[in-house]
C-alpha positions, 0 to 999 in steps of 0.5 A: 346776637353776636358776642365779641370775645379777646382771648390770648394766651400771656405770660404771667406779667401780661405778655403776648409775645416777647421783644421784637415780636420774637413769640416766647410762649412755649407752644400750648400742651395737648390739653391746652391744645385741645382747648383751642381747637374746641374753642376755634370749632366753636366760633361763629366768625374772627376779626384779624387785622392784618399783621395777626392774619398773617401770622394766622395764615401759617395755617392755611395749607398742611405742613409735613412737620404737624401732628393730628393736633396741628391737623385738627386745629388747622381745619378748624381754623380754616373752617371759621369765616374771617373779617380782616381789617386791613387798608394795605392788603389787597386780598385774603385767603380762603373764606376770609373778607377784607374790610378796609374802612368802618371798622366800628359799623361794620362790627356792629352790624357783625354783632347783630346779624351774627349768632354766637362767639366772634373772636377778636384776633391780636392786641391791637385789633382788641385795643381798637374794639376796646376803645369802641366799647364792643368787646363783650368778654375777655379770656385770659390764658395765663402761662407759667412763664415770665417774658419781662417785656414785648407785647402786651395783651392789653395793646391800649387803655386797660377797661374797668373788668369784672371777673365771672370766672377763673378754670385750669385749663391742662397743665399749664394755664389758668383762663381767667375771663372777664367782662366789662363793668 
């Protein structure tokens, strides 16, 4: 059985990105980097909508700019099979699925045939699978930085949580994950 998982690393007033969708997270340290790509390697499958999956895409083809951080984090990332929810794109890349209608269906038969951690990629993707009550546990990144307004990691109504654990991850983050009660 498949367990749906929403974790974004925020700002320490529960911002994903900042005003005008301008990303004012410091990107991760090497710890906290680490943490993602084992986290990423780990995952049985991601569901993106299409503005996050873009975003994500970045990391699709090699740059000359990344380290062997960026390197190892990109073929894991390109490793994960991904769904991606969109009704505007007419394609998607490699190992990627385009899935244009159903959401709530065809997620649920995701969580039955699928083993293991599937990410939900992005806020508004989290908000429509919180709604629909099929997002199992929630892991919240907590950096050391104030936005003061953008996103919010919660994109919609904010469910009744119980905390089951709360770690350091590196130098600058708390995770703190949470399940629906």
């Amino acid at each position: 059985m498949g367990k749906l998982v929403f974790g974004m690393m925020q700002s320490l007033d529960g911002y994903v990105d900042g005003v005008d969708g301008k990303l004012e997270l410091p990107p991760p340290g090497v710890v906290l980097g680490r943490h993602f790509t084992d986290h990423v390697r780990g995952l049985a499958g991601a569901l993106y909508g299409r503005r996050i999956y873009e975003i994500m895409r970045y990391w699709d083809e090699d740059r000359p700019e990344w380290d062997a951080g960026d390197h190892e984090f990109a073929a894991a990332w390109r490793a994960v099979p991904k769904w991606v929810f969109s009704r505007t794109l007419k394609s998607v890349g490699a190992n990627a699925t385009l899935i244009g209608e159903n959401v709530d269906v065809f997620v649920r038969r995701l969580k039955t045939d699928v083993e293991g951690d599937i990410d939900v990629a992005g806020p508004v993707m989290a908000a429509s699978l919180t709604e629909l009550g099929l997002i199992d546990e929630y892991r919240l990144y907590f950096r050391p930085f104030v936005l003061g307004g953008g996103k919010p990691y919660f994109a919609g109504a904010r469910p009744p949580l119980r905390i089951i654990s709360s770690d350091r991850v590196g130098e600058d983050a708390v995770l703190v994950t949470c399940v629906p009660v």
